[in-house]
ZASEDO-365378 format. One line per field, with one value per residue (C-alpha): residue number from 0; residue in three letters; x negated, y negated, z. Coordinates in steps of 0.25 Angstrom, whole numbers, plus 2048, in hexadecimal, padded with zeros to 3 digits. Layout:
REM ZASEDO-365378
num <- (NUM/...)
residuo <- (ala/...)
x <- (X/...)
y <- (Y/...)
z <- (Z/...)
This chain:
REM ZASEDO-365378
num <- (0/1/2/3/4/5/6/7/8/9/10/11/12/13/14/15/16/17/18/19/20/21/22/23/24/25/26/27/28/29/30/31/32/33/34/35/36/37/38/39/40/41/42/43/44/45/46/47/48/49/50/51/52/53/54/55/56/57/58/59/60/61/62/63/64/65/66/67/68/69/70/71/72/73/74/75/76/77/78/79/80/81/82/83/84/85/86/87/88/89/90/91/92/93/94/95/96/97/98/99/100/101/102/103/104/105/106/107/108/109/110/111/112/113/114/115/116/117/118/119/120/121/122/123/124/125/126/127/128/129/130/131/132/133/134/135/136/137/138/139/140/141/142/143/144/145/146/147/148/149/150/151/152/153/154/155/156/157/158/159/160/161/162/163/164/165/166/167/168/169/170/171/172/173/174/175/176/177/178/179/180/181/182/183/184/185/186/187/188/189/190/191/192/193/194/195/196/197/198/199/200/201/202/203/204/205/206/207/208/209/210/211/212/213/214/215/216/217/218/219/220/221/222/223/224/225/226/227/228/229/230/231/232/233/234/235/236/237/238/239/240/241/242/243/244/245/246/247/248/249/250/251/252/253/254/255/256/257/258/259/260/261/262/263/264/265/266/267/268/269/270/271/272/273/274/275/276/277/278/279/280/281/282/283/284/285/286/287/288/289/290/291/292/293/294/295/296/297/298/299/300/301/302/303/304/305/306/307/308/309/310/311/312/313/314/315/316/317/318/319/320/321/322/323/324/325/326/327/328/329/330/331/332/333/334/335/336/337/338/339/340/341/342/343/344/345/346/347/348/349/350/351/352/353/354/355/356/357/358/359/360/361/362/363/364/365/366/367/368/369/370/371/372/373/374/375/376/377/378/379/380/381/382/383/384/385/386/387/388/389/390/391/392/393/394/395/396/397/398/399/400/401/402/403/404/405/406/407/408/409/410/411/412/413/414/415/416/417/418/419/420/421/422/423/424/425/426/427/428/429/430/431/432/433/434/435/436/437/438/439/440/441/442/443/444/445/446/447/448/449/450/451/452/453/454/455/456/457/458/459/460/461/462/463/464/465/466/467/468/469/470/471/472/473/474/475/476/477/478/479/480/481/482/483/484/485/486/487/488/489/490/491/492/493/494/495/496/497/498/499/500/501/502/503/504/505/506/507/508/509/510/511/512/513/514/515/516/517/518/519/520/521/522/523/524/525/526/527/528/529/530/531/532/533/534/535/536/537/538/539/540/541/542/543/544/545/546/547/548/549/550/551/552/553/554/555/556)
residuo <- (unk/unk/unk/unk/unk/unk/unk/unk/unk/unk/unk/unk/unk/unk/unk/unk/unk/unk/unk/unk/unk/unk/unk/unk/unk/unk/unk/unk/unk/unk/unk/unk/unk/unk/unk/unk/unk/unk/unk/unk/unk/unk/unk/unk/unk/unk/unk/unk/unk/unk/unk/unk/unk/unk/unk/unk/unk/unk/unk/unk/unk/unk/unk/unk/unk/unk/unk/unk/unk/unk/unk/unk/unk/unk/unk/unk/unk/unk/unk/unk/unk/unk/unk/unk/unk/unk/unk/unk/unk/unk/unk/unk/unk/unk/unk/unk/unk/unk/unk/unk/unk/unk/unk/unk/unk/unk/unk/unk/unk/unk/unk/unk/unk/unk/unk/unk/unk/unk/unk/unk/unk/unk/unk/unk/unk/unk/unk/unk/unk/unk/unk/unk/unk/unk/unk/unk/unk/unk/unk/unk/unk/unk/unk/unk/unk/unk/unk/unk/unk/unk/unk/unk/unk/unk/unk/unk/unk/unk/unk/unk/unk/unk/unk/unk/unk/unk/unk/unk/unk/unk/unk/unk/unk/unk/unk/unk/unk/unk/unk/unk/unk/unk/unk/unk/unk/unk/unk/unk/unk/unk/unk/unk/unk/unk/unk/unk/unk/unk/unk/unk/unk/unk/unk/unk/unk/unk/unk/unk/unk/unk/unk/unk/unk/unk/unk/unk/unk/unk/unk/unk/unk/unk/unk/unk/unk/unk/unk/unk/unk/unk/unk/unk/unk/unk/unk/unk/unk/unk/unk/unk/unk/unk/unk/unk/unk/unk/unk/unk/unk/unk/unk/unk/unk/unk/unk/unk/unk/unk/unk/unk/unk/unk/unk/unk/unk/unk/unk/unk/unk/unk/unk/unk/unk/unk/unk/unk/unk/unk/unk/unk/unk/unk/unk/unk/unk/unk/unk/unk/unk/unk/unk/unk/unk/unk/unk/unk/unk/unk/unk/unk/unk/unk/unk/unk/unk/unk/unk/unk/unk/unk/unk/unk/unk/unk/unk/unk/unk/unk/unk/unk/unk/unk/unk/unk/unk/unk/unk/unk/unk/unk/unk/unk/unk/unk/unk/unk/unk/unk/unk/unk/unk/unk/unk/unk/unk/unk/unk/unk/unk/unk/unk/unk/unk/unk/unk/unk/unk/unk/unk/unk/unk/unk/unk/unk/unk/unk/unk/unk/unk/unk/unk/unk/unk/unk/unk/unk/unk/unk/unk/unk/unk/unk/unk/unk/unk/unk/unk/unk/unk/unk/unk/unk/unk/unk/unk/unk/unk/unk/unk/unk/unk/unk/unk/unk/unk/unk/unk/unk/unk/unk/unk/unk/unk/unk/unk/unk/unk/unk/unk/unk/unk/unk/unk/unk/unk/unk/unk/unk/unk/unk/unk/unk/unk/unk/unk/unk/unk/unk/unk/unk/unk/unk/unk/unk/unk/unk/unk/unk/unk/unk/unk/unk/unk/unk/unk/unk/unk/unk/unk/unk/unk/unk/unk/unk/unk/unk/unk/unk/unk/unk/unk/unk/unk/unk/unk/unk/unk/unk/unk/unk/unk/unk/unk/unk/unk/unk/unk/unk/unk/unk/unk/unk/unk/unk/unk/unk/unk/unk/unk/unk/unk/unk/unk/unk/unk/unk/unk/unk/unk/unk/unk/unk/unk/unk/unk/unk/unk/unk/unk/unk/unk/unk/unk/unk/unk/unk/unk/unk/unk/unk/unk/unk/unk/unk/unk/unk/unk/unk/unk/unk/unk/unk/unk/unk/unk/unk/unk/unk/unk/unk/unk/unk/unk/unk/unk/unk/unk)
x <- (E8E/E9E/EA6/EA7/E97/E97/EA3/E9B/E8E/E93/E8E/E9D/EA0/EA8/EB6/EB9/EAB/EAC/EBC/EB5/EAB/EB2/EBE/EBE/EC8/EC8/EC6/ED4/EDB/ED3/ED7/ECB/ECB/EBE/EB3/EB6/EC5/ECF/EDD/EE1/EED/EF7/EF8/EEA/EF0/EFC/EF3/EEE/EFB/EF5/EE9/EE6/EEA/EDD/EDD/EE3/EDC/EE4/EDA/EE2/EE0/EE2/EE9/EE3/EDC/ED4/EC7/ECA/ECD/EC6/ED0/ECE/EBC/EBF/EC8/EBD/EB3/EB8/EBB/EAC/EA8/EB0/EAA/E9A/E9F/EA2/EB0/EBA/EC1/EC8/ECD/EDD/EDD/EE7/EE6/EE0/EEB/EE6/EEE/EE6/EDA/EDB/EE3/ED9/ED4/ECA/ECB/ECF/EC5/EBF/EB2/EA2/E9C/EAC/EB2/EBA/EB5/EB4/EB9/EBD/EC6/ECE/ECF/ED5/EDD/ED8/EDF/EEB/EF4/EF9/EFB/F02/F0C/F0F/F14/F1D/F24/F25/F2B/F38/F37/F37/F42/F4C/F4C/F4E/F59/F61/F5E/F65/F71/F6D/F76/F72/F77/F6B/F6B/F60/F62/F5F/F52/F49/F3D/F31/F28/F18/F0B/EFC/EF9/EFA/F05/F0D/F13/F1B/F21/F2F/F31/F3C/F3F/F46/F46/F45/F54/F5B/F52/F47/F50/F5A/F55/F52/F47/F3C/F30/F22/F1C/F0D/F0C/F07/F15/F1A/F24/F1F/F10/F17/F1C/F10/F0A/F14/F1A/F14/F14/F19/F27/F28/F22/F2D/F39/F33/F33/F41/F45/F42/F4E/F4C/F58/F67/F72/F7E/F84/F77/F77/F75/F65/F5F/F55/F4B/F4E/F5B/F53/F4C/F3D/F37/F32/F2A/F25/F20/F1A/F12/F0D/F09/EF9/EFC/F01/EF4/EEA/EDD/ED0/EC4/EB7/EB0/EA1/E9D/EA3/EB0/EBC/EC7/ED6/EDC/EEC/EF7/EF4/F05/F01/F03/F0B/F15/F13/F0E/F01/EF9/EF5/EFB/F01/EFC/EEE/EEF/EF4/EE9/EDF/EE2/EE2/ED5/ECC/ECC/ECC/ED6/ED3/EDE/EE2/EEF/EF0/EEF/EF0/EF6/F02/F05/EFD/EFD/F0B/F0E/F06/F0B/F1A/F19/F10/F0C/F1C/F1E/F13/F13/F05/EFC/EF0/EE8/EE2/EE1/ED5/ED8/ECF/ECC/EC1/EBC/EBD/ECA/ECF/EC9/ED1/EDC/ED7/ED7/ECB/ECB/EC5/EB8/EB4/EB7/EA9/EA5/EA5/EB3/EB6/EC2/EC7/EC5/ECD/ED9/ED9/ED7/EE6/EE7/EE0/EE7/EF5/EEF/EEA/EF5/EFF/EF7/EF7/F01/F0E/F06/F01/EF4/EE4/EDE/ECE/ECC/EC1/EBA/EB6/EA9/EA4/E96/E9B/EA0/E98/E95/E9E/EA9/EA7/EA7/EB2/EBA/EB5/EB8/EC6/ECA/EC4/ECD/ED9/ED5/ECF/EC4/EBE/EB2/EAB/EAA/E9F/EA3/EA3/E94/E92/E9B/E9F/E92/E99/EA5/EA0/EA3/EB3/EB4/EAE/EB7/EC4/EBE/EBF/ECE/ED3/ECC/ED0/EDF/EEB/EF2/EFE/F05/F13/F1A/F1E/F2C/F35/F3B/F49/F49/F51/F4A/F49/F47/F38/F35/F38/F2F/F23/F25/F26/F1D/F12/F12/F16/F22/F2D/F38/F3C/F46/F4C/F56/F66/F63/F55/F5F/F68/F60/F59/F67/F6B/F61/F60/F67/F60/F52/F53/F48/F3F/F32/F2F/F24/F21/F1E/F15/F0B/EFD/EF8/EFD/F06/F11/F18/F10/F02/EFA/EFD/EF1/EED/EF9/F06/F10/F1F/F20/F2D/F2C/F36/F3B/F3E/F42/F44/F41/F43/F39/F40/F36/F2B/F34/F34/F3A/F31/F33/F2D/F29/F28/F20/F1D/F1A/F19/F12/F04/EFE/EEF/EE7/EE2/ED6/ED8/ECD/ED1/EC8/EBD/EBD/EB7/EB0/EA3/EA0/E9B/EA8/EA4/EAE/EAB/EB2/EBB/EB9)
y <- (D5E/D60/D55/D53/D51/D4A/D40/D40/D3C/D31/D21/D19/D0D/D06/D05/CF7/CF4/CFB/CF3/CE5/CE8/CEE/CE7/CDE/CE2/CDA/CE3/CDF/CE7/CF4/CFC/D07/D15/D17/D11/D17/D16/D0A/D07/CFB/CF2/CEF/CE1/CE1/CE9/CE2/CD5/CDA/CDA/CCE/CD6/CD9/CEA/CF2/CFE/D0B/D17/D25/D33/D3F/D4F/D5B/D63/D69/D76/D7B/D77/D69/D5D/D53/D46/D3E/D41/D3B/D2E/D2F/D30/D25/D1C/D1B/D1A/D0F/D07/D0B/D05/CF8/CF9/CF7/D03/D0B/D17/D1A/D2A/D32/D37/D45/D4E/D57/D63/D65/D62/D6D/D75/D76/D66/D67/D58/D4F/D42/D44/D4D/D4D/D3E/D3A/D37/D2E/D2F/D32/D3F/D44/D3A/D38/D48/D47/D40/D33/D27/D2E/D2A/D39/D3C/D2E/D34/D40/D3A/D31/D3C/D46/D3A/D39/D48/D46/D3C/D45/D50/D46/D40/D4E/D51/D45/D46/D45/D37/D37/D44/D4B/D58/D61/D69/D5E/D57/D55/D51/D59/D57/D57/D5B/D57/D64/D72/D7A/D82/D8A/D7B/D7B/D7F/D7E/D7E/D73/D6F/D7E/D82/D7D/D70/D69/D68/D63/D67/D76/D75/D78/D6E/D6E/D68/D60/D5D/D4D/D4A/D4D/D45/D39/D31/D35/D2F/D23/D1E/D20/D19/D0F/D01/CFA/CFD/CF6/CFF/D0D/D0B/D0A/D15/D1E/D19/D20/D2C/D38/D41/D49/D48/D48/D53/D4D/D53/D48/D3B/D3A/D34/D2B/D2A/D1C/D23/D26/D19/D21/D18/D0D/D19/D20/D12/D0F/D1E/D19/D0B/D0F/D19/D0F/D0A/D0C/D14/D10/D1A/D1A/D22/D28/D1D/D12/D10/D0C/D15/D15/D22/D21/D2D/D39/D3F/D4D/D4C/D5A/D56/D47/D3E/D3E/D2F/D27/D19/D10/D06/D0C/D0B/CFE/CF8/CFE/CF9/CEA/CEB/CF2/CF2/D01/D0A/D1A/D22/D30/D37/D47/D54/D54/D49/D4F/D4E/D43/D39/D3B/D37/D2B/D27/D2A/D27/D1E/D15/D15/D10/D09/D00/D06/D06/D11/D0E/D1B/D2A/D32/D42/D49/D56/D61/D6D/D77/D73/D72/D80/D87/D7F/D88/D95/D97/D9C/D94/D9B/D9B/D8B/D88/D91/D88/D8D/D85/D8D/D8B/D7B/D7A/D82/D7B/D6C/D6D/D68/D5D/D59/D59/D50/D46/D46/D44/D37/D32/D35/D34/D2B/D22/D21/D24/D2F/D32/D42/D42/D4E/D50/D57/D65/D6A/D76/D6F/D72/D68/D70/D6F/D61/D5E/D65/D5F/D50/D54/D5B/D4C/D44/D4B/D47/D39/D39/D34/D3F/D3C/D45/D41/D44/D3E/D49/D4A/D3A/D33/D29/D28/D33/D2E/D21/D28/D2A/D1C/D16/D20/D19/D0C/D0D/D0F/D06/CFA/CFA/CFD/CF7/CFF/D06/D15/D1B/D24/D32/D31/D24/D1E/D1F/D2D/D37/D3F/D4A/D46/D40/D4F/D55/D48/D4C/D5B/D5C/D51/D54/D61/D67/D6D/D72/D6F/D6D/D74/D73/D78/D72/D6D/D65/D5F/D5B/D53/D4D/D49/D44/D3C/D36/D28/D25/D2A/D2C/D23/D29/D30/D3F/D42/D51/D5C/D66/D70/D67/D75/D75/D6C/D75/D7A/D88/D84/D91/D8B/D84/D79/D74/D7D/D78/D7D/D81/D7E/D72/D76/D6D/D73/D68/D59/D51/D43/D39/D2C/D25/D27/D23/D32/D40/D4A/D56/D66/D6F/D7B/D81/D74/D74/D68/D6F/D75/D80/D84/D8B/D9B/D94/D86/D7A/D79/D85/D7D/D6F/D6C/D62/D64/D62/D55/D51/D53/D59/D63/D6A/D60/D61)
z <- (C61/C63/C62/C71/C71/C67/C6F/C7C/C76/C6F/C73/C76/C78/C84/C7D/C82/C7D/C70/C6E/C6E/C66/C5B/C59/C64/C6D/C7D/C88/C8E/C83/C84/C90/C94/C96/C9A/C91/C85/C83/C84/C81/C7A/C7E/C76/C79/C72/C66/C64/C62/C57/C4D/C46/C41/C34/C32/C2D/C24/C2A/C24/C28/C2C/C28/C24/C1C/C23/C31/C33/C3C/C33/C38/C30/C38/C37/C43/C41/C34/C39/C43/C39/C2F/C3A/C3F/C2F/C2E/C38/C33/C27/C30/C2E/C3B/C3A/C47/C48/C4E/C52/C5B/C69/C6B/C71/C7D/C76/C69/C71/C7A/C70/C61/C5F/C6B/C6A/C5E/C60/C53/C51/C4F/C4D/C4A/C58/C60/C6E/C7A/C76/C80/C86/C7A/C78/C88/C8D/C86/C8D/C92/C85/C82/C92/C91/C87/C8B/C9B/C91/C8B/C98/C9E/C95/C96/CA5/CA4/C9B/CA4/CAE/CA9/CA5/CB5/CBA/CB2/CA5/CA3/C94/C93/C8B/C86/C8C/C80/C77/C7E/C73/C7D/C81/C8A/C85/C8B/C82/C82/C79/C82/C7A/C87/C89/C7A/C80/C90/C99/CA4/CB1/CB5/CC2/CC7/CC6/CCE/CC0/CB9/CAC/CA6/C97/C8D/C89/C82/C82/C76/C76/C7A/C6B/C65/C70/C6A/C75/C6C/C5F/C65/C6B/C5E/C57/C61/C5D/C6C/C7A/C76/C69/C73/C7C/C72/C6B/C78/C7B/C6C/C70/C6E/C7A/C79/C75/C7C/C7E/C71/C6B/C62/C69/C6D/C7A/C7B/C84/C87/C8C/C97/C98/C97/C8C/C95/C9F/C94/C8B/C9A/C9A/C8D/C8F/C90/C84/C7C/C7B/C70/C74/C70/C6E/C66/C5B/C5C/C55/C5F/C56/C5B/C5A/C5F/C64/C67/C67/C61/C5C/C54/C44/C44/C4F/C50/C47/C49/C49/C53/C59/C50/C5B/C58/C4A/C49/C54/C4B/C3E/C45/C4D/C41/C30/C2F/C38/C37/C3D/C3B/C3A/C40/C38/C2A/C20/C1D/C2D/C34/C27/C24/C31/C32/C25/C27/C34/C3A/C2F/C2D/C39/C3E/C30/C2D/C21/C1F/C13/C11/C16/C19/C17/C1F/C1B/C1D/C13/C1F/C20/C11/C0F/C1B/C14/C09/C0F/C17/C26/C2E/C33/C24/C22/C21/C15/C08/C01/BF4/BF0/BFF/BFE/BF1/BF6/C04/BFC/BF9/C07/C06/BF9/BFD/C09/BFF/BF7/C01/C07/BF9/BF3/BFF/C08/BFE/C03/BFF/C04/C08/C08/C15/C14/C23/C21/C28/C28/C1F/C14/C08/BFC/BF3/BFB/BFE/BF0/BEC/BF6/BF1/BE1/BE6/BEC/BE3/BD7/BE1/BE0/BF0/BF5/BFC/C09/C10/C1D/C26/C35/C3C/C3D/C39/C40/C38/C2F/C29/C24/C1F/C11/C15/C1B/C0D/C05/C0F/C0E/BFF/BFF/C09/C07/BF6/BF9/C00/C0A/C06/C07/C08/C11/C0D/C0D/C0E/C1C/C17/C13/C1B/C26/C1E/C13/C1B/C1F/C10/C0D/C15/C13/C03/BFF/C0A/C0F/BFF/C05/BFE/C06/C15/C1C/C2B/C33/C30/C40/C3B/C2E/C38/C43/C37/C2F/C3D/C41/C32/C35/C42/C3F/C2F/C2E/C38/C31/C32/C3A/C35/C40/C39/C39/C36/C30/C22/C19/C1C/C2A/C29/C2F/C29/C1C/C15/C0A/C06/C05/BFB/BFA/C09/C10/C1D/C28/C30/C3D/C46/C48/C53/C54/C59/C5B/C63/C58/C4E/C46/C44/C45/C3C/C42/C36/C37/C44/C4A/C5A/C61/C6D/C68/C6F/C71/C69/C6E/C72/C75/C75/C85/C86/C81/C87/C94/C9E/CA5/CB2/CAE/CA8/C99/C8F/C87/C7D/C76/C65)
């Protein structure tokens, strides 16, 4: 059956039902969407500061390709293990973003007997939270056109707006547009652009922000523009839209409570990009999690160098978080297109394949060891197609790296079949005491951080940018010096060239522009060809979804 069947046939549980019964959460907290999603309220996670903080255990991957990896069927997977082994465990994921969806994903709610349901709602539309965000920004966009058409008091340069508007959807047509054309009456004539709503700021923050109080300072940071000085920013508290955007979010703000195929709870909540944004769910969500369960199973986007990094550098920076161990999903199909092979002939057995591809996985696993500071599970997410010898090679490779290495077996077991990863993490997180380090150190200077992440991540050589990049960085050093980067970067490959496979060494990191993302609290660095608007594929996964005339789905994967 496709995974859709698979969703659809499956036995839920009320969630308001399903709440109590696992970790005993009233009723009056839970706002229901329907029977089978709720919000949480905050007053309910707010009271749980007290709590004793359970183990936090990251999902992360090789680096993508279109074999697939499988990270959230594994975090999926792992979670519902953990709880057959009577564990209290909970899963935190991202929000599915309706572009990807009907762009190449077809859906990103997990796969086979490793799901979070119902499917379909959370691929579309879910609870409103991304529709919720993207109204939020278009109305500061709104109100800075506004305010140059009435005077402009603040005196804003046009030419120096630095905010887009956003759609959740894969439009490359809107990447540069034109506005208030048609005469004076629409408004001041100047270019613009459309980002996609997940590399919103107004994204970030929410995932960042630790409270309504803390979401609406936050918004209020925000740099929209400069003025004619071309040095002095302007904020969009100058145009008083913090408390009307915080009031757009005030549902969003809310964590989102879903369930797996096996009636596990699991918390779904933002859903930022890890090439343009930073790529992990709530902190609100994170930190509910580790106070209501023992085990927390989240996951961070793309690969490690991208999505780890970030919720490391980032979000743990910043949230005061503390992950006692990474899982680094990998597959063979996709270690041996890392090694050469074209996809159509991924599911021969190639052992010579395998070996070149490994040095992915290897500059993964040394990075989460040796710069994060953190012990690592290789999951090997298994496919019908792998063959024993591969397998074991893959197992002997790991084990002479000094990694546990699990094949895991979700997709078609559900959880029974990745009983054998949770005892693998269970054995590293419950004999050791919590503790990592962040790739580069707080005080360093802004560039410093990118040369930081670039050289002992990615194996670059060096990083160059434009004398215009070294400048905004040298001036926004004493304000923001102690920012961290969040890299903007091809998910493809370690280095800004997406065609180059394993794991490139010697290259040279561009930088090609800077923005500044004061409301989230980081200055985001764009390498190399890096588009904040994606565009569809020649055949996109719209063309394949539909509803019958009873109002089933079909399509979704």
């Amino acid at each position: 059956m496709s995974d859709i069947e698979i969703a659809q046939q499956a036995t839920l549980k009320p969630i308001i039902n399903l709440a109590q019964e696992k970790f005993a959460i009233p009723a009056e907290h839970l706002d229901p969407y329907g029977h089978y999603k709720a919000k949480l309220s905050l007053e309910y996670v707010n009271s749980l500061t007290d709590k004793t903080d359970g183990k936090l255990i990251l999902v992360t991957a090789i680096s993508p390709t279109p074999a697939g990896e499988g990270k959230t069927t594994t975090t999926v997977g792992l979670g519902d293990a953990l709880n057959r082994l009577g564990k209290k465990a909970i899963m935190c994921l991202r929000e599915p973003s309706l572009g990807p969806c009907f762009g190449v994903k077809g859906g990103a709610a997990g796969g086979g007997y490793a799901q979070v349901v119902p499917m379909e709602d959370i691929n579309l539309h879910f609870t409103g939270d991304f529709h919720a965000i993207g109204v939020a920004h278009n109305l500061l966009s709104a109100m800075i056109d506004n305010h140059i058409n009435h005077g402009n008091a603040l005196d804003i340069d046009p030419r120096r707006i630095q905010w887009k508007r956003v759609v959740d959807m894969n439009d490359r047509a809107l990447r540069h547009i034109t506005v208030g054309m048609g005469g004076v009456a629409n408004g001041y004539l100047r270019e613009d652009g459309y980002d996609i709503v997940v590399a919103s700021e107004v994204m970030a923050i929410l995932c960042l922000a630790t409270g309504r109080a803390d979401l609406k300072a936050r918004l209020g940071r925000i740099v929209i523009g400069y003025k004619s000085d071309r040095i002095t920013p302007v904020y969009a508290s100058d145009l008083n839209a913090q408390g009307a955007m915080a009031a757009l979010l005030k549902d969003a703000i809310k964590p989102n409570l879903v369930q797996t195929l096996e009636n596990n709870i699991a918390i779904i909540h933002g859903g930022p990009f890890a090439n343009i944004a930073h790529g992990c769910n709530t902190v609100t969500a994170t930190k509910t999690a580790l106070k209501l369960a023992d085990y927390v199973v989240t996951e961070a986007g793309f690969g490690a160098d991208l999505g780890a990094e970030k919720f490391v550098d980032i979000k743990c920076r910043m949230a005061g978080l503390t992950p006692s161990a990474v899982v680094l999903v990998a597959t063979v199909r996709a270690l041996k297109f890392h090694g050469g092979v074209a996809k159509e002939a991924l599911n021969q057995e190639n052992l010579p394949a395998l070996a070149a591809g490994f040095v992915n996985l290897e500059r993964h696993l040394t990075n989460i060891t040796k710069h994060y500071g953190l012990p690592c599970v290789v999951a090997i997410n298994h496919f019908t197609f792998d063959t024993e010898a591969e397998i074991a090679w893959l197992k002997n490779k790991c084990t002479e790296l000094g990694a546990s290495c699990v094949v895991a077996k979700h997709w078609a077991d559900g959880g029974a079949g990745a009983e054998d990863l949770a005892q693998a993490v269970l054995a590293v997180v419950d004999n050791r005491e919590p503790a990592f380090r962040y790739v580069y150190d707080e005080n360093a200077t802004l560039w410093e951080k990118i040369e930081a992440i670039s050289t002992k991540l990615y194996g670059a050589s060096q990083v160059t940018a434009s004398a215009k990049v070294k400048t905004q960085l040298h001036d926004w050093q004493t304000a923001y010096g102690k920012f961290p980067i969040c890299m903007a970067k091809t998910q493809m490959s370690f280095s800004t060239d997406p065609n180059l496979k394993g794991a490139p060494s010697g290259h040279t990191v561009e930088i090609r522009e800077v923005r500044l993302a004061n409301g989230a609290g980081f200055v985001v660095a764009i390498a190399g060809d890096m588009m904040t608007m994606p565009g569809l594929p020649k055949i996109p996964a719209a063309e394949r979804i539909d509803i019958t005339d009873e109002g089933v789905i079909t399509g979704l994967f």
